[in-house]
C-alpha positions in Angstrom: 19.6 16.7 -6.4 21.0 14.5 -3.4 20.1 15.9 0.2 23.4 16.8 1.2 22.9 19.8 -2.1 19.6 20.3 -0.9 21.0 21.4 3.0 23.9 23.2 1.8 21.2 25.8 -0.4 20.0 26.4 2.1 22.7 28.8 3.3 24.2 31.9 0.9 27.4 31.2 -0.7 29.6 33.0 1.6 28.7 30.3 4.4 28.9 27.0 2.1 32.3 26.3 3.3 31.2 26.1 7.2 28.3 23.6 6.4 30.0 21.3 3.8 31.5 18.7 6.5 28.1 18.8 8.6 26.0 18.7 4.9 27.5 15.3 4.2 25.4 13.7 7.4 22.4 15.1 5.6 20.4 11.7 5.5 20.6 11.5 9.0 20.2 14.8 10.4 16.8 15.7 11.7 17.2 19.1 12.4 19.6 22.3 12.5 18.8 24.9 15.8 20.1 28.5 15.0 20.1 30.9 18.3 21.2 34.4 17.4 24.4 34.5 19.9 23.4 31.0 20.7 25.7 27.9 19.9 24.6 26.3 16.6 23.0 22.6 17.6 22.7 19.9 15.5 19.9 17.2 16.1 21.3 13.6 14.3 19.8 10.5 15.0 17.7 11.8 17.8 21.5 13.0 19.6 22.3 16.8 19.9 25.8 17.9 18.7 27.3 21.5 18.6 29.2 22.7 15.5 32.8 24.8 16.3 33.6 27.4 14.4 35.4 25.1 11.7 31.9 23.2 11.1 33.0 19.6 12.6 30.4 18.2 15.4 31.2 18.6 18.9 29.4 17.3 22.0 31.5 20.2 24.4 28.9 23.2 24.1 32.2 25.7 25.1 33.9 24.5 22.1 30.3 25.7 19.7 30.4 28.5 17.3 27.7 31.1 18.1 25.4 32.6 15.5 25.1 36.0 14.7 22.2 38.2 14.5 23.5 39.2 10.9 24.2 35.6 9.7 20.4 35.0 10.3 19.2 37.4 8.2 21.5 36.0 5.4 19.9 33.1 5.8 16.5 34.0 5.3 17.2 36.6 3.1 18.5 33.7 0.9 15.8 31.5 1.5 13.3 34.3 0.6 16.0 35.2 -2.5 16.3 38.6 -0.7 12.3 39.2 -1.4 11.1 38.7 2.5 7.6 40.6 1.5 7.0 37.8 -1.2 7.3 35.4 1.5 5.0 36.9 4.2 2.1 35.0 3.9 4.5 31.7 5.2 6.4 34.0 7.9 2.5 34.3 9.5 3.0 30.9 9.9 6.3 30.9 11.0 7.9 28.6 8.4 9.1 28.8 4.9 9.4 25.4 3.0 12.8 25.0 0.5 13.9 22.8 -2.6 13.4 19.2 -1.2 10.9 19.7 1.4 12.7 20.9 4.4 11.0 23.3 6.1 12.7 26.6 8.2 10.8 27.4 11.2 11.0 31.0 12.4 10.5 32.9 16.0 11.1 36.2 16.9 9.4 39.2 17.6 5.5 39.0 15.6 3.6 42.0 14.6 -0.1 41.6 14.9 -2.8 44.4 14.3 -5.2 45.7 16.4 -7.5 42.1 16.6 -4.5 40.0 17.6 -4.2 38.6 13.8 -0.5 37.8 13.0 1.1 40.4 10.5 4.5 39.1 10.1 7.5 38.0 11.9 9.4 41.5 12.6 13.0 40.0 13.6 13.5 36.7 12.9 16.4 35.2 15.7 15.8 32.5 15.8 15.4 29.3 13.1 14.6 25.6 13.1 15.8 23.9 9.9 14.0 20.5 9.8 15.2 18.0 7.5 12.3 16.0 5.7 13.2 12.6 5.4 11.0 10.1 3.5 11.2 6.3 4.1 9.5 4.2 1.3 8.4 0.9 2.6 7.9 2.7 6.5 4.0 1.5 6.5 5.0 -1.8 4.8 4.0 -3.8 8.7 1.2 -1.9 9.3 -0.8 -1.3 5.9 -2.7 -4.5 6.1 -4.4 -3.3 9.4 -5.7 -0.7 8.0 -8.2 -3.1 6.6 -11.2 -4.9 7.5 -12.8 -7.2 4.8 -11.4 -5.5 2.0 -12.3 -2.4 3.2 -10.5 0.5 4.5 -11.0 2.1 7.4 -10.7 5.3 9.7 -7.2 5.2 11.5 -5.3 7.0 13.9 -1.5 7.3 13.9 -0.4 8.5 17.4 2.7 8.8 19.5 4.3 12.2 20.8 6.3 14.2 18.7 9.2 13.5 16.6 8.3 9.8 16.6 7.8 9.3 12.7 3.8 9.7 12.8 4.0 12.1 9.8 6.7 9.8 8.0 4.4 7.0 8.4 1.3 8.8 6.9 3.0 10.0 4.1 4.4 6.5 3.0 0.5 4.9 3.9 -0.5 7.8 1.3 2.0 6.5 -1.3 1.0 3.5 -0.9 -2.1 3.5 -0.7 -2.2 5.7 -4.0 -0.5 3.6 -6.0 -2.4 -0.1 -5.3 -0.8 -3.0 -6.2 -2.1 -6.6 -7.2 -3.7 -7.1 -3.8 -6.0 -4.1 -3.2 -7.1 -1.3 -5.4 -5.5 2.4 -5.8 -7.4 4.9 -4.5 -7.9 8.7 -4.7 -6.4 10.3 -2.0 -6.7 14.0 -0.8 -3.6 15.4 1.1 -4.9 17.9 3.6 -1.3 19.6 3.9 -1.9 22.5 6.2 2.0 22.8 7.5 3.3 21.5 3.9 5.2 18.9 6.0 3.3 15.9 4.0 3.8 16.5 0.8 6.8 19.0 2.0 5.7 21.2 -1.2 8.1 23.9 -2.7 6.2 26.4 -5.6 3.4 24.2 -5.2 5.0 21.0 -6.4 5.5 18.3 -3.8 8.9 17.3 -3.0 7.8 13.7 -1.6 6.7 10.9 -3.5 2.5 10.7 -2.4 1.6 8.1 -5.0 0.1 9.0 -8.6 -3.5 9.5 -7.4 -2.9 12.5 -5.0 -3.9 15.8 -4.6 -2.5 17.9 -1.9 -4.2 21.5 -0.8 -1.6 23.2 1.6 -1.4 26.3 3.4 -4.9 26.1 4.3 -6.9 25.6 7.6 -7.6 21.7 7.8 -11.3 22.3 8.0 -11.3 24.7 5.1 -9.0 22.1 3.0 -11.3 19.4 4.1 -14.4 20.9 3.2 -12.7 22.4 -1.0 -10.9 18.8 -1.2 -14.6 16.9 -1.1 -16.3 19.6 -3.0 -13.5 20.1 -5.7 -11.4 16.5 -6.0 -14.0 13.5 -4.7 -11.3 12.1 -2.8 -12.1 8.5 -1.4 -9.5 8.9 1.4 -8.7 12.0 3.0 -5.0 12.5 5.0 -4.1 15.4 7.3 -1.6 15.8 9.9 -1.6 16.7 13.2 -5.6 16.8 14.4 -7.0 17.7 18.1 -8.9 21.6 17.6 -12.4 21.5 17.7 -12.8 22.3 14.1 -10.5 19.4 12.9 -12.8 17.3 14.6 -16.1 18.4 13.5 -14.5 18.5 9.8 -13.4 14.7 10.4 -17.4 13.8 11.5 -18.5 15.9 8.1 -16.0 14.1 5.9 -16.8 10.6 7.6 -20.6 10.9 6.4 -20.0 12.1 2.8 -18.3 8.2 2.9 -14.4 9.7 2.9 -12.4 7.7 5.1 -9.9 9.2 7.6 -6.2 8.9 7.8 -5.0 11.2 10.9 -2.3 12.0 13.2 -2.5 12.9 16.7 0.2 14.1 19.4 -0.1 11.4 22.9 2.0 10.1 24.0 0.1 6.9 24.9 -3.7 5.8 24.4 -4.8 6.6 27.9 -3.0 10.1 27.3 -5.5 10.4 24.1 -8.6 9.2 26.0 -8.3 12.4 27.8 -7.9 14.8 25.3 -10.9 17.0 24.7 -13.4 15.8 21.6 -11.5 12.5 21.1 -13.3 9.9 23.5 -16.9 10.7 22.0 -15.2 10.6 19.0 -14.0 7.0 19.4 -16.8 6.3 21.0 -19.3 7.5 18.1 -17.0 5.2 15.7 -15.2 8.1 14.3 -11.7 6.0 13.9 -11.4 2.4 13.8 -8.0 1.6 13.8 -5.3 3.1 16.1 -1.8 3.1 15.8 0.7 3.8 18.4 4.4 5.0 17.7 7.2 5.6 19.8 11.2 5.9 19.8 13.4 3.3 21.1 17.2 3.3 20.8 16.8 6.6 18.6 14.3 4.8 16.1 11.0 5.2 15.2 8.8 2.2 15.8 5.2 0.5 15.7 4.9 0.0 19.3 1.2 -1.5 18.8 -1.6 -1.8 16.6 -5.3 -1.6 18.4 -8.9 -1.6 16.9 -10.9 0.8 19.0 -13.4 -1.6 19.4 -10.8 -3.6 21.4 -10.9 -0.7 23.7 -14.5 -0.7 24.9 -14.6 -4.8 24.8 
């Protein structure tokens, strides 16, 4: 199934028509933002358009069609196949994952019990459709500096968000997986706690993560850490997204069982990741060797430089 098929099942029948034109763009679009009585914004190569009410891209906001509140519930009654309970344990999160990867996020009012634990999302109005987008060949420049002597080591995608940090883990994990006739395959373990890695849908991954994968989703990093070690001997471990104090302290446990680390981080530069909490000892103590920093310029996602951490305390 092509992407464009993938967006447009997204919607119920009734509104196929309106996101046809917009559906062919479907490689390129990054994300659909749905505002109950809000104009519908479309994010495509890193620009924002509007739709009007005929589905053609604008960039005149007065000339956008405004969502309903009643068109949003279509929509996730669709996307939960008009079954919302069956789909509550993902609404906590506030995201459901289609066909192909995408993920909806969801915001609106949350019910929570008496100890603050999140329930479910009681009225969902508002909705982030992100398109996933996988680029074979993205770690192609950088793979080789993930190694040291044959020998891989811990490394640290960062840049700030939107900048391709999980698109580039993904394609190191393919990679990686598979081997080729200059360095061995290894096992990987895909700590998926978003599903935006492997972009899963009924527990399949939609993404190609190489033939030596596991993924564990839906799960705290540190508890999909700790059942990935135990459960799949994974040589490499791959997670998205670290800076709690658990993740951290389940990276140190993973590093001496002999797993090595592939992470992402949100900074938006190193000096900006220095001074997030846990993460200087942890460079310090060794915990990563290899950083790599990624940032957009002229609307694409780029290697803006490679660093060892040792070069950092020379």
């Amino acid at each position: 199934m092509d992407k464009a098929q993938e967006f447009l099942n997204i919607f119920p029948d009734k509104m196929k028509e309106f996101w046809t034109t917009i559906s062919k763009e479907a490689d390129y679009i990054e994300e659909v933002r749905i505002r109950v009585n809000n104009p519908i914004s479309v994010s495509i190569k890193g620009q924002e358009y509007f739709l009007n009410p005929k589905g053609y891209v604008t960039q005149n906001i007065k000339e956008a069609r405004l969502i309903t509140a009643q068109e949003i519930d279509q929509i996730l009654n669709h996307i939960c196949k008009c079954s919302v309970y069956a789909f509550e344990d993902e609404l906590k999160e506030g995201y459901i994952t289609v066909q192909g990867g995408h993920r909806v996020g969801l915001a609106g009012e949350v019910v929570v019990d008496a100890s603050g634990r999140i329930i479910t999302i009681k009225y969902v109005t508002f909705m982030n459709i992100r398109i996933s987008h996988e680029i074979l060949g993205v770690a192609d420049g950088v793979i080789d500096f993930l190694f040291e002597n044959g020998q891989i080591k811990n490394s640290l995608i960062i840049s700030p968000p939107g900048c391709g940090k999980t698109t580039m883990l993904r394609d190191m994990v393919r990679q990686l997986s598979k081997g080729n006739y200059r360095r061995k395959a290894y096992k990987v373990g895909v700590v998926d706690e978003r599903n935006e890695i492997a972009g899963g849908y009924k527990g399949m991954p939609q993404n190609d993560l190489g033939p030596r994968t596991d993924v564990l989703s839906c799960l705290s990093k540190k508890q999909a850490m700790l059942m990935l070690i135990r459960s799949m001997s994974p040589e490499i471990l791959a997670l998205d997204e670290i800076g709690e104090k658990e993740d951290i302290e389940a990276v140190q446990y993973a590093i001496k069982c002999g797993v090595t680390i592939l992470a992402t981080i949100h900074a938006g530069s190193i000096d900006e990741l220095l001074r997030k909490p846990y993460m200087s000892d942890l460079l310090c103590q060794g915990g990563f060797e290899r950083l790599i920093f990624m940032q957009k310029e002229d609307g694409k996602c780029v290697v803006k430089q490679t660093l060892p951490v040792g070069e950092l305390y020379a």
